[in-house]
C-alpha positions as CSV (number, residue, x, y, z in Angstrom):
1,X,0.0,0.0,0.0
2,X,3.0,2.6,-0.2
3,X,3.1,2.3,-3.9
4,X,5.2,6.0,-4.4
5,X,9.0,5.8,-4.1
6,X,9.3,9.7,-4.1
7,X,7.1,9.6,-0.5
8,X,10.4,7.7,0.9
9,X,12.5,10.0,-1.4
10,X,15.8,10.8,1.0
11,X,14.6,8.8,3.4
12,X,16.5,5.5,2.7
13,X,15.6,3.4,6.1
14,X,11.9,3.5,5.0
15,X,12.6,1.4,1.3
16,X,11.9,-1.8,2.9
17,X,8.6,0.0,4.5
18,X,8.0,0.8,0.6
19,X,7.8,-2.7,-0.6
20,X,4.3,-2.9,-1.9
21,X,5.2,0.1,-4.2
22,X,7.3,-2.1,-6.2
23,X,4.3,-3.5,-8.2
24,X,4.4,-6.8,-7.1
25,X,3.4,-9.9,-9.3
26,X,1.2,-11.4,-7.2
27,X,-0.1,-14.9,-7.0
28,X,-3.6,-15.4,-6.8
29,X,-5.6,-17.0,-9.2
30,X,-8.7,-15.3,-10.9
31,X,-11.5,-18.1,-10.5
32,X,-15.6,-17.8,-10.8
33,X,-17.5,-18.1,-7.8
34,X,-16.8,-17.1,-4.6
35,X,-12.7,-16.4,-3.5
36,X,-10.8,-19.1,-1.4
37,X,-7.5,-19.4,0.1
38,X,-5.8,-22.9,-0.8
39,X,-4.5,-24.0,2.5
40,X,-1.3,-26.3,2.4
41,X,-0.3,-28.3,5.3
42,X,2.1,-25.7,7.5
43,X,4.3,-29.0,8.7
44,X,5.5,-29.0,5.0
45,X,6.7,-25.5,5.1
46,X,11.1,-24.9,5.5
47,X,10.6,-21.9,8.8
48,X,14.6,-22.5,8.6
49,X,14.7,-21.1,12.6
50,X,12.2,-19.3,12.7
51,X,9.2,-20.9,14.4
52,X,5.9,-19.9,12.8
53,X,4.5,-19.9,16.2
54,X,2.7,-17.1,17.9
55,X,5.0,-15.5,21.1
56,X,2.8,-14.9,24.0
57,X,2.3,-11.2,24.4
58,X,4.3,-10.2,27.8
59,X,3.0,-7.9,30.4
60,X,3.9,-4.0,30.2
61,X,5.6,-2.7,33.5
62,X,7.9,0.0,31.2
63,X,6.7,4.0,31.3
64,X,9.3,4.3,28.6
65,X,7.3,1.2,26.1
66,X,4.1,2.9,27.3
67,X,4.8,6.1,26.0
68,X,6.1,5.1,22.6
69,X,2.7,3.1,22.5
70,X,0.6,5.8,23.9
71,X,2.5,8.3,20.7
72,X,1.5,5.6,18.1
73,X,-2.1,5.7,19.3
74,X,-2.0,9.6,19.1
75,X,-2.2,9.4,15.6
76,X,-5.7,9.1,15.4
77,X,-5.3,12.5,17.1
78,X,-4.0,13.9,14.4
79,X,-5.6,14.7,11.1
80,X,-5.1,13.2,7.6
81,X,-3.6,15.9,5.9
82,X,-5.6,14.7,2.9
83,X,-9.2,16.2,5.1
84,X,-7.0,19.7,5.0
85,X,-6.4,20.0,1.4
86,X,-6.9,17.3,-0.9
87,X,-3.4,18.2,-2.5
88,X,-1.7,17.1,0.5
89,X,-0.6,13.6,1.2
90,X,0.8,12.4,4.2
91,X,4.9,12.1,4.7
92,X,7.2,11.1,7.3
93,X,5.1,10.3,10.4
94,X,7.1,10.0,13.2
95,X,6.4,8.9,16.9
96,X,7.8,11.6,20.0
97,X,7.6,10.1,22.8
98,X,9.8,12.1,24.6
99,X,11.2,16.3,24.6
100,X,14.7,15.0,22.8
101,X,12.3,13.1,19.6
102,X,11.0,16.8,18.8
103,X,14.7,18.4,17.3
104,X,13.9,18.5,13.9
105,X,10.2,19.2,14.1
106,X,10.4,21.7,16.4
107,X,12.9,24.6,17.2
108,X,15.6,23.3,19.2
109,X,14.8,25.6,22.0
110,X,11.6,23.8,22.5
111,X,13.2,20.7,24.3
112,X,14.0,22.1,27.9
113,X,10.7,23.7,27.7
114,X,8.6,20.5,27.0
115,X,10.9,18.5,29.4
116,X,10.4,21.5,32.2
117,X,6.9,20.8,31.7
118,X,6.2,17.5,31.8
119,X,5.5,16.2,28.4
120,X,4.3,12.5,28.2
121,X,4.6,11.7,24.2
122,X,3.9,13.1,21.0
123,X,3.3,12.4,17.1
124,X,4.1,14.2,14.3
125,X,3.1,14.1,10.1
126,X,3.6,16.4,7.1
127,X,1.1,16.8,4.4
128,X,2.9,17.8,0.8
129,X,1.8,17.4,-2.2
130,X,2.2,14.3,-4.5
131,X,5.0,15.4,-5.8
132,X,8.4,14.2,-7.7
133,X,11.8,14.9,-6.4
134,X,13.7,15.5,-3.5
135,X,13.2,19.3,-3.4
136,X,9.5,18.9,-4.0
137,X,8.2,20.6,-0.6
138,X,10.9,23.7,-1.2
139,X,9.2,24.7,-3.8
140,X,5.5,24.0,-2.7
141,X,3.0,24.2,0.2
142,X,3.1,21.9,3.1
143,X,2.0,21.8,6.6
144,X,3.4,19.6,9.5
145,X,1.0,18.6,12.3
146,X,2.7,18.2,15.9
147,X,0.5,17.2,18.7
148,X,2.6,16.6,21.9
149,X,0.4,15.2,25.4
150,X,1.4,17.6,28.1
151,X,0.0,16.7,32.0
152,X,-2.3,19.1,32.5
153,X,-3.7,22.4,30.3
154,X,-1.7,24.8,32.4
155,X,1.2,22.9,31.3
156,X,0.1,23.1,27.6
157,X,-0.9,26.5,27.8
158,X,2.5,27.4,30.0
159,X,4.9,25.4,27.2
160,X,2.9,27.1,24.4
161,X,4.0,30.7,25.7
162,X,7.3,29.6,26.7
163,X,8.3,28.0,23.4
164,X,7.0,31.0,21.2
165,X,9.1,32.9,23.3
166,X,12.0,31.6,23.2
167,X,11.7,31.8,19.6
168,X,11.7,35.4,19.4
169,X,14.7,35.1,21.6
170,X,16.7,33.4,19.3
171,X,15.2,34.9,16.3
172,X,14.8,38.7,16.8
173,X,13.4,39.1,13.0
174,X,10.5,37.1,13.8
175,X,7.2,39.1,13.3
176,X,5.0,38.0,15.6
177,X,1.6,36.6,13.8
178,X,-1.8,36.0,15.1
179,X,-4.9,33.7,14.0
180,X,-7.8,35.8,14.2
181,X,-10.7,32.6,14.7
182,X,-8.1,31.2,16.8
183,X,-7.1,33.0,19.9
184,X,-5.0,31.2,21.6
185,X,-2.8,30.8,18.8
186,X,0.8,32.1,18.8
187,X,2.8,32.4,15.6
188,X,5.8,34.0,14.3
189,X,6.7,34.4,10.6
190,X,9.4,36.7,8.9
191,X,8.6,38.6,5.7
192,X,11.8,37.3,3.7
193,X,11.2,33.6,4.5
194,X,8.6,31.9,3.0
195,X,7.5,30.1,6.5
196,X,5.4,30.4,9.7
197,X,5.6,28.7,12.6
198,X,2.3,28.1,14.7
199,X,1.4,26.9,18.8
200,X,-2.0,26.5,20.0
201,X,-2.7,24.7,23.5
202,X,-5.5,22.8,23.7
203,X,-7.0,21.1,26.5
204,X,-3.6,19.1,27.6
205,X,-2.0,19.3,24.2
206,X,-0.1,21.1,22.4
207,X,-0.7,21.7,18.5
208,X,2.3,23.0,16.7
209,X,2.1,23.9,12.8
210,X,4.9,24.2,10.2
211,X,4.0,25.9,7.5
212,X,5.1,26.7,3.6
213,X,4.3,28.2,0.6
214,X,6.4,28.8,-2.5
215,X,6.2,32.8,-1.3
216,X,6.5,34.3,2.0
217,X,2.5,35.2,1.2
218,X,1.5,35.8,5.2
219,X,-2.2,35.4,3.8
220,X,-1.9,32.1,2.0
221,X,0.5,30.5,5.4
222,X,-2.0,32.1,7.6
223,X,-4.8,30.7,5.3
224,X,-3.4,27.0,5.5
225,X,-2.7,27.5,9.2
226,X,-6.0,27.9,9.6
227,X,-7.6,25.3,7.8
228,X,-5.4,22.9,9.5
229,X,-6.7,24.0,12.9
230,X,-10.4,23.6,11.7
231,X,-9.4,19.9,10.3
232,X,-7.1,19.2,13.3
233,X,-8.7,20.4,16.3
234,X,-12.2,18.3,16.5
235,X,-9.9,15.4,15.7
236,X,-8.1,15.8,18.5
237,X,-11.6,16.1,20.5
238,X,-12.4,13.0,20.0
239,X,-9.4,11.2,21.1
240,X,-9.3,9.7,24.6
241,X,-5.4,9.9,26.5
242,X,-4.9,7.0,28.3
243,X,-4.3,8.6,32.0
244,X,-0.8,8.9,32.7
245,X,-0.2,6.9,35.3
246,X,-1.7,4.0,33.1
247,X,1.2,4.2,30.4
248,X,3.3,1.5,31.9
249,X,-0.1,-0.8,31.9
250,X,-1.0,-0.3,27.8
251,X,-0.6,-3.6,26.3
252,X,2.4,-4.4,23.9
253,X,0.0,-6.1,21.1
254,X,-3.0,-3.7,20.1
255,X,-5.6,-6.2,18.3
256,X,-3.3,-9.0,18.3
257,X,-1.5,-7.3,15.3
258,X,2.3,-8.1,16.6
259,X,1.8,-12.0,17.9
260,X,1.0,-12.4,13.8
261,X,4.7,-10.4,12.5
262,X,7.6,-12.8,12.2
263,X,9.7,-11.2,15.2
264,X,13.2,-9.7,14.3
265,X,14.9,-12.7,16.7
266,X,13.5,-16.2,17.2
267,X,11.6,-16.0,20.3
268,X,12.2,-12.7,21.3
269,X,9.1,-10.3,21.4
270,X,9.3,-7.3,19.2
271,X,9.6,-4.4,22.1
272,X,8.4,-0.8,20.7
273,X,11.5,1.0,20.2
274,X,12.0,4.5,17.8
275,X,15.1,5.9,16.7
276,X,15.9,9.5,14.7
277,X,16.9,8.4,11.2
278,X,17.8,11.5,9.6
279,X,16.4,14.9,9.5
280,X,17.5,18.8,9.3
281,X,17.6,20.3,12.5
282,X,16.1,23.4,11.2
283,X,12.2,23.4,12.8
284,X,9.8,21.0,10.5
285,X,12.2,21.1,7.7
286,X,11.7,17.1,7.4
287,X,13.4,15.3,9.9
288,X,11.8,11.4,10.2
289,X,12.1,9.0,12.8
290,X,11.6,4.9,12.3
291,X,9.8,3.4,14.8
292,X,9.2,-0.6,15.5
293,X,7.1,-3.1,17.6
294,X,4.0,-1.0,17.4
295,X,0.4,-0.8,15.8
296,X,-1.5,2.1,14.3
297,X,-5.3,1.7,14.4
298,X,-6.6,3.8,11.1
299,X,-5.4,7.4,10.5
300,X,-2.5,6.2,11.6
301,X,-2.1,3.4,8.8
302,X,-3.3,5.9,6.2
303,X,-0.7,8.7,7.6
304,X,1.3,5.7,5.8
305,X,0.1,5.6,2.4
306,X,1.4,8.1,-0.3
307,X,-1.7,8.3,-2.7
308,X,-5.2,8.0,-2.4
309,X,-5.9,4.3,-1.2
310,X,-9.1,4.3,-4.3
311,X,-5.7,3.9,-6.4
312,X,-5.3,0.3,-5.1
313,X,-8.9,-0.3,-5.2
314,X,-10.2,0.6,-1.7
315,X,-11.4,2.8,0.7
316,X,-9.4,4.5,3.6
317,X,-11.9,3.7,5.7
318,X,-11.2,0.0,4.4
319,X,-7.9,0.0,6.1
320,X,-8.2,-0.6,9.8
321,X,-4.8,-1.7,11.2
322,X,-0.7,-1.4,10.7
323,X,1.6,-3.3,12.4
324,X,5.1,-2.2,11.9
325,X,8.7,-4.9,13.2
326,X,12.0,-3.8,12.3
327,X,10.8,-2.7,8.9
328,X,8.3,-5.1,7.9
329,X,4.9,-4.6,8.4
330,X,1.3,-5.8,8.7
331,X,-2.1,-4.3,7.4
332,X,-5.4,-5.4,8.3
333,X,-8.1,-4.9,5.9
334,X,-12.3,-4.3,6.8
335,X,-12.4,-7.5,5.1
336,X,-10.7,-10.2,2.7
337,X,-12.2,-8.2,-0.5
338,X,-10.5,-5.1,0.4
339,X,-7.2,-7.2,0.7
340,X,-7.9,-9.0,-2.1
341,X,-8.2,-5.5,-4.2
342,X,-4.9,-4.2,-2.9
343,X,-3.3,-6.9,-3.6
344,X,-4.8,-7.8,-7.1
345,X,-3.6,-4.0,-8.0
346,X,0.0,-4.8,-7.2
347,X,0.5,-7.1,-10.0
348,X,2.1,-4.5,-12.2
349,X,5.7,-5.1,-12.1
350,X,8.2,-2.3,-11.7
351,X,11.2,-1.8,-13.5
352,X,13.6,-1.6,-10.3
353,X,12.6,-5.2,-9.1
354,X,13.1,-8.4,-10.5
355,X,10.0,-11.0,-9.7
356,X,11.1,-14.1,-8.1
357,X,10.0,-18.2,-8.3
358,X,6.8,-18.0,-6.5
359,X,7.0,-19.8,-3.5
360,X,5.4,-22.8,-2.4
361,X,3.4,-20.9,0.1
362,X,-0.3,-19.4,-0.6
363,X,-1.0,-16.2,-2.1
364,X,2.8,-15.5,-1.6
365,X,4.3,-13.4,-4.2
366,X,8.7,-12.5,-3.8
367,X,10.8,-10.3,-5.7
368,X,14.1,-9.0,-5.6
369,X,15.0,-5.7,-5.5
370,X,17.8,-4.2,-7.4
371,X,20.6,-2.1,-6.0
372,X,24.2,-2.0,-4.8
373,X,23.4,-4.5,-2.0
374,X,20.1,-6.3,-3.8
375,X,17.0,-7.1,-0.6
376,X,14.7,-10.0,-1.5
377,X,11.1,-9.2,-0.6
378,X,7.9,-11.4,0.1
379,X,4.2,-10.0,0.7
380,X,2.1,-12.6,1.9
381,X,-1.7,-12.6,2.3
382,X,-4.5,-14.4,4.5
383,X,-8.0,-13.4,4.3
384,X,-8.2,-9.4,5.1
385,X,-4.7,-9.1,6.2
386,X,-1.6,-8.7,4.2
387,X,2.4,-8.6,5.1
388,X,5.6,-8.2,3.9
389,X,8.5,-9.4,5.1
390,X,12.6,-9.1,3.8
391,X,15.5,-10.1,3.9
392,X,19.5,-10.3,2.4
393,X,19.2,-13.9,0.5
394,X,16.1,-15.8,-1.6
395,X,16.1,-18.9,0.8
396,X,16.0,-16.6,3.9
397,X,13.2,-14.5,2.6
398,X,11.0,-17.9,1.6
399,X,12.0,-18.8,5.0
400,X,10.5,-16.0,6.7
401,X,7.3,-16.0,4.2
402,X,6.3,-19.3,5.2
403,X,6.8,-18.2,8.8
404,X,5.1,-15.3,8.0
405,X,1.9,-17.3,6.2
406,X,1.8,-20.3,9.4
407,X,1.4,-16.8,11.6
408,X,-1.5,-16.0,9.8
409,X,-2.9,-19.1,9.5
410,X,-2.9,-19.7,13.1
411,X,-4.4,-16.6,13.7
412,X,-7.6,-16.9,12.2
């Protein structure tokens, strides 16, 4: 379901992520009548080591796994930039779970600020257009969407002021710049640089917005900052924080979505864990960070996508679930159709892989992926959900798809 390359443009430790845009030849068969899966006896399979068994989900005693899991569920607080402007597509979600994950997304001097005042986690996406080429959002509009959980709304409100200024501190240029539906919003903006940069507490969070625009046109960033606010704000209404003292005590597996992933080491559950990639340090300019051993319920999966899931034949509201392990993932469909569509609109093949032997495993399609060091890929699907998993060598891959297929199986 991340068919566009150019979303991952720069951003090399998501490629593997980008798997299904490959256009893979996939290998279902087209029959009349009503769709099966042709089950094969799992005992047949080669799982090398690997087990094809589900681990048992551990208990969560760990404020620092709770608030990585508490970030990923804060997408759904945060809008698809695709309900701001149809133009922009989402790019680079990223999990904050803590006042050090924010450089890059926020002006360095927010950090002692946020950790001064208590924040608990955070989660962060752009919306660009659909665009080719690195330099794409330099030359167009964007906006990035930061919502970071602070303790109380004194804290939100007391970090909003403080951050704005110690902004002006730094920056003595900035003009300061107001939202006129939106009182509590502080901005700053400076009429040689085509940006402006937006706070706005609400209830216990805090919204920050990065904005752009080909021209420092205060009207048009004021314009998009306030559109976003309209989109972003009754979305954050209707999420529900898990009280803080309850992070430690959120469950590891969300829907049962990790106990079917192939884990990274035989037997060892996939712990949530995130980890700054890459990124400018200048505020919102597009830092990213990777994040593994956690689920996204449904904004979050289609924060994900780079295009308009009716391209592979479905709905967004047809994707319910995303599982992410150490760069392969998991979706889970509304239902086997909606699988059956995305996957049936993969079959195009791409010029930059080469299609594999298909495995002797069930609606199992492999490739291999050209490049300096070439990765072998495998997307498997059972019923409404559908996975990919890689790795460095054809036997290992197969290995990990018929693992990856027993998980499913034995899941249903």
């Amino acid at each position: 379901m991340l068919r566009s390359d150019h979303r991952l443009a720069g951003v090399a430790a998501l490629c593997a992520v980008a798997v299904l845009a490959a256009g893979l030849l996939w290998g279902a068969r087209t029959v009349e009548g009503t769709p099966t899966t042709a089950d094969i006896d799992l005992a047949t399979l080669d799982f090398g080591d690997l087990r094809g068994e589900s681990l048992t989900e551990p208990g969560n005693d760990n404020d620092r796994y709770g608030r990585i899991i508490e970030s990923a569920r804060m997408a759904e607080a945060v809008v698809d930039p695709r309900d701001i402007d149809a133009d922009l597509y989402p790019y680079q979600p990223s999990l904050l779970p803590k006042p050090k994950d924010t450089i890059g997304f926020l002006a360095d001097v927010a950090r002692p600020i946020l950790v001064e005042h208590g924040m608990l986690a955070g989660y962060t996406v752009m919306g660009r257009p659909d665009c080719q080429g690195e330099h794409c959002r330099d030359a167009s509009r964007s906006v990035r969407v930061t919502v970071l959980r602070m303790p109380d709304e004194s804290a939100a409100r007391a970090a909003a002021t403080a951050i704005e200024a110690a902004d002006f501190a730094v920056n003595p240029e900035n003009t300061a710049v107001t939202l006129p539906e939106y009182p509590a919003a502080q901005g700053h903006w400076r009429p040689t640089v085509p940006t402006l940069g937006i706070v706005v507490p609400h209830a216990s969070f805090l919204v920050a917005l990065f904005v752009t625009h080909p021209t420092p046109d205060l009207a048009a960033l004021t314009g998009l900052a306030t559109a976003t606010l309209k989109a972003e704000l009754p979305v954050l209404d209707r999420f529900q924080p898990t009280p803080a003292a309850a992070l430690s005590d959120l469950a590891l597996d969300t829907d049962g979505m990790l106990r079917r992933m192939v884990p990274t080491e035989p037997g060892e559950w996939p712990y949530p864990y995130t980890t700054r990639m890459h990124g400018d340090r200048e505020a919102g300019a597009g830092a990213y960070r990777e994040s593994s051993g956690v689920v996204y319920a449904g904004t979050g999966a289609n924060h994900w996508m780079s295009v308009d899931p009716r391209t592979y034949g479905v709905q967004r509201t047809e994707i319910e679930s995303l599982a992410v392990v150490d760069r392969r993932w998991l979706i889970r469909f509304r239902d086997a159709a909606a699988a059956r569509r995305a996957a049936a609109r993969e079959s195009e093949p791409s010029a930059r892989q080469t299609p594999m032997a298909p495995p002797r495993i069930p609606d199992t399609a492999c490739l291999r992926a050209e490049g300096i060091v070439p990765t072998y890929y495998c997307v498997v699907r059972d019923g409404r959900y559908l996975a990919m998993v890689r790795a460095m060598d054809e036997k290992s891959v197969h290995q990990m798809a018929a693992a990856q297929y027993a998980l499913l199986v034995r899941n249903r």
